[in-house]
N, CA and C atoms as an extended XYZ file, in Angstrom:
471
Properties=species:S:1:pos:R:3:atomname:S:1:resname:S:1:resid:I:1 pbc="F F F"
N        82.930       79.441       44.246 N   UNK     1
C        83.282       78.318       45.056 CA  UNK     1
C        82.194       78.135       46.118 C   UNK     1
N        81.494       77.103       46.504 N   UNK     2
C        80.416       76.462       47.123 CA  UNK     2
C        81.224       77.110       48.802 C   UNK     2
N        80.372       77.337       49.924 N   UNK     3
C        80.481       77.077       50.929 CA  UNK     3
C        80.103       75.827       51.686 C   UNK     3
N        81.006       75.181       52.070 N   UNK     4
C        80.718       74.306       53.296 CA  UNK     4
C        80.623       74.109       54.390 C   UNK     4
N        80.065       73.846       55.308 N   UNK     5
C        80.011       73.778       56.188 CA  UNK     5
C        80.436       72.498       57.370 C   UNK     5
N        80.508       72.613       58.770 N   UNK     6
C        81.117       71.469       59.173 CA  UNK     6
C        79.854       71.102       60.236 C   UNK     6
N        79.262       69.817       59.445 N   UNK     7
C        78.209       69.367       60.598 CA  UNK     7
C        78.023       69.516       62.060 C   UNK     7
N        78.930       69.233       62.615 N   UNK     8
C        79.216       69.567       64.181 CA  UNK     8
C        78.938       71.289       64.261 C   UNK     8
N        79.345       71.845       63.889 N   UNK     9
C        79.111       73.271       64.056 CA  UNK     9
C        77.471       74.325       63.669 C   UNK     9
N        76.789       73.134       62.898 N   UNK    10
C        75.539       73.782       62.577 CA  UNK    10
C        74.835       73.717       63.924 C   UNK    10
N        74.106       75.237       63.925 N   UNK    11
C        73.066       74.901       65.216 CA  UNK    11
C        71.931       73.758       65.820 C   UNK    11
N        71.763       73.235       66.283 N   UNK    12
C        70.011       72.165       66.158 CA  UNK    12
C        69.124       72.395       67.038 C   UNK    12
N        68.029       72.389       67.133 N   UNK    13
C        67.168       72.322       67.854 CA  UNK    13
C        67.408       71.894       69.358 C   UNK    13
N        68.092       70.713       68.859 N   UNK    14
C        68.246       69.505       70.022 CA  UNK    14
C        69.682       70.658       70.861 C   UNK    14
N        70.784       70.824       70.380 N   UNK    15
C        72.176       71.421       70.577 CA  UNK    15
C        71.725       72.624       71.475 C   UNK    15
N        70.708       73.415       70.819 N   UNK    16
C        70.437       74.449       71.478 CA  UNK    16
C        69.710       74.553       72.944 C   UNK    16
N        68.753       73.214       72.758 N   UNK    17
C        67.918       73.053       74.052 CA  UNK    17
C        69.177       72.745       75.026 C   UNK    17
N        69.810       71.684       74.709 N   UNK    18
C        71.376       70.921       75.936 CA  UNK    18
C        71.882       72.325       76.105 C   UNK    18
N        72.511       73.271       75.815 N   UNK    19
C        73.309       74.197       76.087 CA  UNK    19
C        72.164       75.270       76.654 C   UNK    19
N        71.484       75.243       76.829 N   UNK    20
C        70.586       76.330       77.278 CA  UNK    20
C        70.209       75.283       78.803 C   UNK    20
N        69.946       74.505       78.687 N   UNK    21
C        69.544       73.627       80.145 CA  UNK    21
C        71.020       73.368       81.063 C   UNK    21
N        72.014       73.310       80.221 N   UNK    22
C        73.299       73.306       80.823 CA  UNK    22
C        73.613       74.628       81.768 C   UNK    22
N        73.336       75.795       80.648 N   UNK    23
C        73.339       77.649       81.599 CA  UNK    23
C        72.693       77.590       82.408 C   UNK    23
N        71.379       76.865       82.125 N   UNK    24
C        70.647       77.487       83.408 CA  UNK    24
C        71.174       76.973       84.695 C   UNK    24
N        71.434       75.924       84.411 N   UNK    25
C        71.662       74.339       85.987 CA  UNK    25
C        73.186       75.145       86.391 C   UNK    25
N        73.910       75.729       85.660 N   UNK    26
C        75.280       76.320       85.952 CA  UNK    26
C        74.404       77.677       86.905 C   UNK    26
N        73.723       78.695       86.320 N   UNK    27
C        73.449       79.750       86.720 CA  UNK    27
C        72.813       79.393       87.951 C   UNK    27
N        71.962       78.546       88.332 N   UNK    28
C        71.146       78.419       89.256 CA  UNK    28
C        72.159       77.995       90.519 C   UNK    28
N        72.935       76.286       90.183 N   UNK    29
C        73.508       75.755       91.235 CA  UNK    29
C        75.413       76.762       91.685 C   UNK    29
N        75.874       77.001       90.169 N   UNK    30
C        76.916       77.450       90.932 CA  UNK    30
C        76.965       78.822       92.260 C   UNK    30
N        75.972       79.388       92.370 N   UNK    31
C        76.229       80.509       93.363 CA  UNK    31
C        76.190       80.160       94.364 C   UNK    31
N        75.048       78.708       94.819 N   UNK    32
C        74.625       78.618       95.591 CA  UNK    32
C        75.922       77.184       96.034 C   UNK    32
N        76.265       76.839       95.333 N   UNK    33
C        77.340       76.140       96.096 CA  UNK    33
C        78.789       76.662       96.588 C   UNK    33
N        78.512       77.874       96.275 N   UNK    34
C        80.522       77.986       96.698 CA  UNK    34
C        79.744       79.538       97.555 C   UNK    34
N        78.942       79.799       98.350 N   UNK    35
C        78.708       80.899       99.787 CA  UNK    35
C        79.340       80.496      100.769 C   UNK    35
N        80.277       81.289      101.380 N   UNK    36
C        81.110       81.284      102.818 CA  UNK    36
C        79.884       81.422      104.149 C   UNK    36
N        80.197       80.472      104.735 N   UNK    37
C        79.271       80.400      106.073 CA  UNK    37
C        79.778       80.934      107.540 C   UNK    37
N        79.325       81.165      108.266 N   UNK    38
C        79.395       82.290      109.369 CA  UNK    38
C        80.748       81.214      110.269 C   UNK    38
N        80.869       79.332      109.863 N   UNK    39
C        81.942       79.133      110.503 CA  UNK    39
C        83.607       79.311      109.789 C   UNK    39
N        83.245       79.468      108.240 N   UNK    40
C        84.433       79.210      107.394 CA  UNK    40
C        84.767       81.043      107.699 C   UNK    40
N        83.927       82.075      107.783 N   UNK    41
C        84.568       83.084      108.103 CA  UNK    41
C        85.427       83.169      109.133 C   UNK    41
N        84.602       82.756      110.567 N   UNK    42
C        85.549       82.608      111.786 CA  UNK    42
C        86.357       81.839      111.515 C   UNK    42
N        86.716       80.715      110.749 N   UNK    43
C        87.716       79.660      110.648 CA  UNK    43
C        89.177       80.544      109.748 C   UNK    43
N        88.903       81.744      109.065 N   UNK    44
C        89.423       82.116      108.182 CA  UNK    44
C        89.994       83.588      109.088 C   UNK    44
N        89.403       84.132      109.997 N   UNK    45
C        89.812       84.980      110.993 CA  UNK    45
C        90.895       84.039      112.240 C   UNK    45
N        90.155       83.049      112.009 N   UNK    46
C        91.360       82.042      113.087 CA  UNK    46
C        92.708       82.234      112.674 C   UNK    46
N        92.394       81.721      111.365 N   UNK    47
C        94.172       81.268      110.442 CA  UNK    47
C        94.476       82.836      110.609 C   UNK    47
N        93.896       83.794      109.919 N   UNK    48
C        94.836       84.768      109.825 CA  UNK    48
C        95.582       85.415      111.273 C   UNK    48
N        94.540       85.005      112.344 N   UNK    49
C        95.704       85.822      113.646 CA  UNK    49
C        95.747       85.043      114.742 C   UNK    49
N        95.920       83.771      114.098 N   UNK    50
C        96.307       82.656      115.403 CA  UNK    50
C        95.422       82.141      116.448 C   UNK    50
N        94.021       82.946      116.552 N   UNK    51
C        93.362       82.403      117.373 CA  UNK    51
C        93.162       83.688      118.381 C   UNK    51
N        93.959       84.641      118.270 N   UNK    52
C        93.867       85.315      119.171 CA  UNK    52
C        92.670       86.647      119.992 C   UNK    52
N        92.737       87.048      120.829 N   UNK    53
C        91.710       87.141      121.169 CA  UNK    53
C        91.242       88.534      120.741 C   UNK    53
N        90.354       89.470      120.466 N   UNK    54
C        89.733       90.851      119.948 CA  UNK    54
C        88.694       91.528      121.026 C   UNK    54
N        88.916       92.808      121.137 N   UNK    55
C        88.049       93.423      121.578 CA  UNK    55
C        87.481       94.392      120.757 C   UNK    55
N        86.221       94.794      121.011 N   UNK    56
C        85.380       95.682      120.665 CA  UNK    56
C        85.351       96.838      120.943 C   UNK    56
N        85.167       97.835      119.842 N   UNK    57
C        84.907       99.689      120.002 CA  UNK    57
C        86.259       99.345      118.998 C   UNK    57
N        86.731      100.831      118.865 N   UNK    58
C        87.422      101.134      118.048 CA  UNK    58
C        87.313      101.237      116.528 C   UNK    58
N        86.553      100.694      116.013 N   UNK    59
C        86.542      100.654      114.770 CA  UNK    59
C        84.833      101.311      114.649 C   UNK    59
N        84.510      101.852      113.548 N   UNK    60
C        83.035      102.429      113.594 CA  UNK    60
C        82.992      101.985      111.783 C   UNK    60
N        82.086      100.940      112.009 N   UNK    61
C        82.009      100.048      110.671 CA  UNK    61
C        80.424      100.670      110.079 C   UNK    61
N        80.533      101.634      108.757 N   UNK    62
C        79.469      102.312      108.351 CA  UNK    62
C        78.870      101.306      107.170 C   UNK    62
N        77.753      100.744      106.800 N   UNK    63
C        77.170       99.796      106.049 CA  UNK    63
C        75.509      100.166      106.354 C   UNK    63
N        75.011      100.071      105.167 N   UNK    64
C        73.875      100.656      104.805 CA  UNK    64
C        72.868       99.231      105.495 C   UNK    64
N        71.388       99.120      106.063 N   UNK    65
C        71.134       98.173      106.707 CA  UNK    65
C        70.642       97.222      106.201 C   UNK    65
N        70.012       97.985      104.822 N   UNK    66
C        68.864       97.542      103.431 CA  UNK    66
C        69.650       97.686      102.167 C   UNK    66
N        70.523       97.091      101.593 N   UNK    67
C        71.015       96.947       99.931 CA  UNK    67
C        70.318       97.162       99.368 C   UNK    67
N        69.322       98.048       98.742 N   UNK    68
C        68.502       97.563       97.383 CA  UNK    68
C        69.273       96.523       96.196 C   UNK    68
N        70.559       96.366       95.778 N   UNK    69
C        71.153       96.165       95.112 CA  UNK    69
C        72.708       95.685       95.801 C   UNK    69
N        72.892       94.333       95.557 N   UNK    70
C        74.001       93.857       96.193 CA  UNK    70
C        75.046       94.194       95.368 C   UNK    70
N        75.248       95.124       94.123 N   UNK    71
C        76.191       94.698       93.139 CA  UNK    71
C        77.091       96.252       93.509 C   UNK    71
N        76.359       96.902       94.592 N   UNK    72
C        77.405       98.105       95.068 CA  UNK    72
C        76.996       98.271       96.270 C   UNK    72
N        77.557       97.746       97.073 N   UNK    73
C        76.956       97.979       98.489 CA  UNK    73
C        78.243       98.959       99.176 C   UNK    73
N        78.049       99.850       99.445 N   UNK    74
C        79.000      101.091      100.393 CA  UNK    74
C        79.234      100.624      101.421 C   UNK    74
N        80.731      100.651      101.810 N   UNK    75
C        81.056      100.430      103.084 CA  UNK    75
C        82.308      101.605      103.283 C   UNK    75
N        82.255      101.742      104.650 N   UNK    76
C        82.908      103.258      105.325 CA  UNK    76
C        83.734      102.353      106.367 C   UNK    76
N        84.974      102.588      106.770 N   UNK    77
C        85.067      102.340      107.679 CA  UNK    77
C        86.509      103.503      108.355 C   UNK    77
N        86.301      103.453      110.056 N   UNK    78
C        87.214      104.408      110.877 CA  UNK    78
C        87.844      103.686      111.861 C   UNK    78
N        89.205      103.533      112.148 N   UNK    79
C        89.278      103.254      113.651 CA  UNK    79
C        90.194      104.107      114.168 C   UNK    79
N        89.846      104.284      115.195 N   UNK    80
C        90.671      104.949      116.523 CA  UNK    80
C        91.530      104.941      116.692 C   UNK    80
N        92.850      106.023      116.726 N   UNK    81
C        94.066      105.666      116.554 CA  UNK    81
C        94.951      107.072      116.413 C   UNK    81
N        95.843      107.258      117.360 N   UNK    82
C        96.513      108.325      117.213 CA  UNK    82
C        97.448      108.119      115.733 C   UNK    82
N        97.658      107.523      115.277 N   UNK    83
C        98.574      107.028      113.922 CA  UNK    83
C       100.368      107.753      114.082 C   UNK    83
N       100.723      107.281      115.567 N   UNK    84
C       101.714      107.831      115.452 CA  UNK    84
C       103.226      106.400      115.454 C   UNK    84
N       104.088      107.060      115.638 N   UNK    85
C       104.756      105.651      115.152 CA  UNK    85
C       104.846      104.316      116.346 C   UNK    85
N       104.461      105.203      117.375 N   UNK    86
C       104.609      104.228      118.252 CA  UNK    86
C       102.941      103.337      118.327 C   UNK    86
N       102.186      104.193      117.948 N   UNK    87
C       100.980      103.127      118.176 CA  UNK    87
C        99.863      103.655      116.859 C   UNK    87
N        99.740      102.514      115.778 N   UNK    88
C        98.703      102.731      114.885 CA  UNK    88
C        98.402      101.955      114.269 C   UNK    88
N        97.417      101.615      113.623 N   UNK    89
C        96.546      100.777      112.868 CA  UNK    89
C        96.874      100.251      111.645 C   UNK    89
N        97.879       98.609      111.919 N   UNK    90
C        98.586       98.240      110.467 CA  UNK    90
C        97.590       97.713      109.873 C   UNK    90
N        96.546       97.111      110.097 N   UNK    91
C        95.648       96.827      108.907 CA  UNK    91
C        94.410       96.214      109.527 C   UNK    91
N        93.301       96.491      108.168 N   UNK    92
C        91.715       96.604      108.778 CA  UNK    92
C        91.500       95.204      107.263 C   UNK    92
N        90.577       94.014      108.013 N   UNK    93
C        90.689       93.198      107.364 CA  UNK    93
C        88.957       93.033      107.146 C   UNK    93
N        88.454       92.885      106.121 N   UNK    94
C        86.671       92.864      105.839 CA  UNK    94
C        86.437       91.543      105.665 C   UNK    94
N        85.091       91.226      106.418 N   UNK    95
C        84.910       89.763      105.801 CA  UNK    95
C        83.268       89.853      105.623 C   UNK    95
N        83.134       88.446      104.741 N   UNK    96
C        81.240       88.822      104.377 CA  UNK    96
C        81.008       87.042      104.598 C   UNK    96
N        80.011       87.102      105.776 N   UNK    97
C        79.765       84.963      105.546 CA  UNK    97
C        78.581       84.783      104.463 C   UNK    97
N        78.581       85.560      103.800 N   UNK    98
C        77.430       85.199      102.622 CA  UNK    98
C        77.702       85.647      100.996 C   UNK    98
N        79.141       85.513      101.187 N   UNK    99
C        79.970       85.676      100.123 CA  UNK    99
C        80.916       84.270       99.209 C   UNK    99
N        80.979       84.249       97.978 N   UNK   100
C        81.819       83.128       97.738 CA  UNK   100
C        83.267       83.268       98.367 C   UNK   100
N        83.908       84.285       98.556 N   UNK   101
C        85.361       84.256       99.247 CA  UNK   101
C        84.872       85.171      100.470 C   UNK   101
N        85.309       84.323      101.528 N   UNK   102
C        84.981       85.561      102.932 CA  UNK   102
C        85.565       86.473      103.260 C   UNK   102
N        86.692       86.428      102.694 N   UNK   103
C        87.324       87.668      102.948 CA  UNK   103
C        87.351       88.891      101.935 C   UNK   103
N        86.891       89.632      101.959 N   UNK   104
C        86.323       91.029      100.867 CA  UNK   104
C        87.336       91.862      100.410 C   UNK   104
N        87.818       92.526      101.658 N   UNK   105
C        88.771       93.616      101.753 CA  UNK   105
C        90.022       93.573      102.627 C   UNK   105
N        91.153       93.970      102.263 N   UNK   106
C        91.977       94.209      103.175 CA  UNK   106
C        92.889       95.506      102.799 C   UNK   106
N        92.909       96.548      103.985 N   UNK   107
C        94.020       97.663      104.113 CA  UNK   107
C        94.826       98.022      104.766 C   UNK   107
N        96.031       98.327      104.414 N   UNK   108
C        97.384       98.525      104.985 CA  UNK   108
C        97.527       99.636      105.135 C   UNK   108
N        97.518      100.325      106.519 N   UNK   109
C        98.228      101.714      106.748 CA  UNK   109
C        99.242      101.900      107.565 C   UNK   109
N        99.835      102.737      107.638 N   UNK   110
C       100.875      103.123      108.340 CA  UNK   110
C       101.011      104.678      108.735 C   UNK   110
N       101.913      105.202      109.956 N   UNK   111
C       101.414      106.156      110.508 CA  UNK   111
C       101.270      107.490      109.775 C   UNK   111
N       102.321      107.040      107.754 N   UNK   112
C       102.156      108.551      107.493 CA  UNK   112
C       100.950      108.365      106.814 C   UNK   112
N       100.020      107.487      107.426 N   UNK   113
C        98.508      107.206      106.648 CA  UNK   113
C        97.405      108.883      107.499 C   UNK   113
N        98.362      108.730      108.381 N   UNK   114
C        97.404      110.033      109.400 CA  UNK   114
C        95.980      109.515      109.852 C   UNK   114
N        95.851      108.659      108.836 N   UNK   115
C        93.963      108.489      109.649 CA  UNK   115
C        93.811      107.254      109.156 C   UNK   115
N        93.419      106.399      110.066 N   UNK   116
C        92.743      105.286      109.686 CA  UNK   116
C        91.408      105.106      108.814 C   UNK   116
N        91.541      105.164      107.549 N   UNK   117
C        89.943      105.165      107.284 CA  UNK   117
C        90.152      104.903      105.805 C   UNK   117
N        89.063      104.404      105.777 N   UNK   118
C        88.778      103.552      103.679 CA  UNK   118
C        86.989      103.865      103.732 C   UNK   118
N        86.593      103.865      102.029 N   UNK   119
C        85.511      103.711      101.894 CA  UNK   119
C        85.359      102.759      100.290 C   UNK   119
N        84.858      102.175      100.315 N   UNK   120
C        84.472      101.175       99.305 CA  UNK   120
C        82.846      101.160       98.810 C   UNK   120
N        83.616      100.317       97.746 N   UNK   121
C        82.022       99.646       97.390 CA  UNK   121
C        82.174       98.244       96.899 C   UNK   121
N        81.316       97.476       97.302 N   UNK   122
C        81.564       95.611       97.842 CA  UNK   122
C        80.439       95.024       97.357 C   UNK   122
N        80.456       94.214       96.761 N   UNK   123
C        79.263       93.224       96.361 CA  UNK   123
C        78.869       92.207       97.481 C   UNK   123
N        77.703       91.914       97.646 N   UNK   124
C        77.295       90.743       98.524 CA  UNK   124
C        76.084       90.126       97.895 C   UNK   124
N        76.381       89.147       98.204 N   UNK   125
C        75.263       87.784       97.195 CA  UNK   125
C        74.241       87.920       97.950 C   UNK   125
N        73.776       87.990       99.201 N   UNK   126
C        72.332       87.611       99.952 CA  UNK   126
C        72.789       88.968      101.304 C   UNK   126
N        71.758       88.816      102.223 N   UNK   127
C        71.903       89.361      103.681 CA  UNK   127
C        72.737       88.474      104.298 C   UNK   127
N        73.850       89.238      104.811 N   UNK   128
C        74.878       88.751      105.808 CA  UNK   128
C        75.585       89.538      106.242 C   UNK   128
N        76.378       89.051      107.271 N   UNK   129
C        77.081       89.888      108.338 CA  UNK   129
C        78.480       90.057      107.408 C   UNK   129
N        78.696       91.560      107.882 N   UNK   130
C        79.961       92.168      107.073 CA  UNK   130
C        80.977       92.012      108.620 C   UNK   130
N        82.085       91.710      108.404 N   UNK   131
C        82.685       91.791      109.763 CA  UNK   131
C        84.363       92.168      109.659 C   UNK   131
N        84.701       93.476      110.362 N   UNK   132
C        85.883       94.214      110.258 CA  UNK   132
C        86.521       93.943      111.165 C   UNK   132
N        88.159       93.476      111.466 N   UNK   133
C        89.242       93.347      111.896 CA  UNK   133
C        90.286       94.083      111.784 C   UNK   133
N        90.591       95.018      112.611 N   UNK   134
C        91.370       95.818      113.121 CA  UNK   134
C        93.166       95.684      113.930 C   UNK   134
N        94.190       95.270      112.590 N   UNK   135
C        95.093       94.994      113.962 CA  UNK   135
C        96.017       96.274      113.967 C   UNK   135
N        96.488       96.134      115.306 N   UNK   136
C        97.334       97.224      115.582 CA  UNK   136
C        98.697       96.928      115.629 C   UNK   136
N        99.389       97.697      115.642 N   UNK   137
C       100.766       97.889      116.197 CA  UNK   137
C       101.238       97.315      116.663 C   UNK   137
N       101.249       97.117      118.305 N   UNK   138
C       100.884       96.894      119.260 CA  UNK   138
C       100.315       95.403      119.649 C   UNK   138
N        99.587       94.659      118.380 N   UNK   139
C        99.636       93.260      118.001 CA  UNK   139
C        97.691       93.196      118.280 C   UNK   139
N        97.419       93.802      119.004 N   UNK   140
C        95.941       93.807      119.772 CA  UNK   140
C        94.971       93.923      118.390 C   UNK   140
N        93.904       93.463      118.630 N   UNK   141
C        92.822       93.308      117.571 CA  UNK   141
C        91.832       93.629      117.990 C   UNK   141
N        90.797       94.676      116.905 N   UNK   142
C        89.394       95.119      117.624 CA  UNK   142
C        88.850       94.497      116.107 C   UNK   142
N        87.166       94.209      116.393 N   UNK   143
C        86.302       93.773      115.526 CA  UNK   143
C        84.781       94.674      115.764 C   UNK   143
N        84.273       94.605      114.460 N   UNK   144
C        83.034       95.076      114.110 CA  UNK   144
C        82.245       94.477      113.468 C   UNK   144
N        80.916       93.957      113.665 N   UNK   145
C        80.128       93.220      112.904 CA  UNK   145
C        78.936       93.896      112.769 C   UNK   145
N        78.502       94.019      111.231 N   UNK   146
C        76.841       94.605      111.371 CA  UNK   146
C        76.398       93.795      110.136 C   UNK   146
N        75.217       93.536      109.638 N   UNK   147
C        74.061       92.604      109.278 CA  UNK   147
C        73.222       93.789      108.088 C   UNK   147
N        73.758       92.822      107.039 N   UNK   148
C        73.335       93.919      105.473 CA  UNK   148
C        72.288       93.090      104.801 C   UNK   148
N        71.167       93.753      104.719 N   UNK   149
C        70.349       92.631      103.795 CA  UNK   149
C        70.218       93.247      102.898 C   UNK   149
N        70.212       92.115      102.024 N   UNK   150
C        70.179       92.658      100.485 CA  UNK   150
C        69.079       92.014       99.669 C   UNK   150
N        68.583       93.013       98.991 N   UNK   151
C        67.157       92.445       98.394 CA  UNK   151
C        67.821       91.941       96.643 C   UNK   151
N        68.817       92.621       96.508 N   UNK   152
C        68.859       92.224       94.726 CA  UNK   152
C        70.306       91.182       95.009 C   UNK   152
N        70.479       90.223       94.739 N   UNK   153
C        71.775       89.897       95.139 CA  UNK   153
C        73.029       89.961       94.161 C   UNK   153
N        74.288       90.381       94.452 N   UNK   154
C        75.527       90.823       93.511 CA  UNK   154
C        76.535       89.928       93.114 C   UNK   154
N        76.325       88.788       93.698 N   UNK   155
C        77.423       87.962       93.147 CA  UNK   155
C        76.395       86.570       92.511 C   UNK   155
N        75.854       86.826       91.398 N   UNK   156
C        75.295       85.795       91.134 CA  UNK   156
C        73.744       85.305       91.585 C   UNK   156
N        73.592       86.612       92.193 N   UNK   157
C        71.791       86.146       92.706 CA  UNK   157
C        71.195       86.953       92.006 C   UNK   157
């Protein structure tokens, strides 16, 4: 019995060039249109705690300064905190403004957590500020910001 085939489905010259110029214009433009910017992060720290106001220390946000490679970038983080029931650290919130979603990470502890502390590994598309949110108990918020450049980029660069 003969095989047939269905015209539409044979490869062409022409078929192959369109779908190959299509990947690339996808590969090239989509990364670069959907990166979170340093206001949609703060806009996105707004919504999540009302606006309210943060202080600094408490948290010791560990991030390497130079990525060779954005597609595992280590992050450490600690905050300060007796973890007892009356006062401890309900959750540490990560954000990246050079990321397609700004918000990275989020962790929930509680006091039989004993220690405030996570370590990860996080992709980031370009150099940008990683920035940690700390709320407490107690309702109060501490933040940490440090500045990762990355030479290979992980989400699409």
């Amino acid at each position: 019995m003969p095989l047939h085939l269905d015209a539409t489905l044979v490869p062409t010259r022409r078929r192959a060039l369109k779908l190959a110029g299509l990947a690339t214009l996808a590969a090239v433009l989509a990364p670069r249109m959907a990166l979170a910017t340093e206001a949609q992060v703060a806009d996105e720290i707004k919504k999540l705690f009302s606006g309210k106001a943060m202080g600094e220390g408490k948290i010791k946000l560990d991030l390497p300064e130079i990525a060779e490679n954005g597609l595992v970038v280590p992050i450490n983080l600690d905050v300060e905190s007796p973890m007892t029931e009356a006062d401890f650290v309900k959750s540490v919130h990560v954000f990246a403004d050079g990321n397609p979603l700004p918000q990275v990470l989020t962790y929930r502890f509680t006091p039989e957590s004993g220690k405030a502390s996570a370590s990860a590994r996080m992709r980031l598309a370009q150099t940008q500020n990683v920035i940690a949110v700390a709320e407490m108990s107690n309702g109060q918020l501490y933040s940490a910001k440090a500045q990762v450049k990355v030479t290979i980029g992980g989400c699409g660069g």
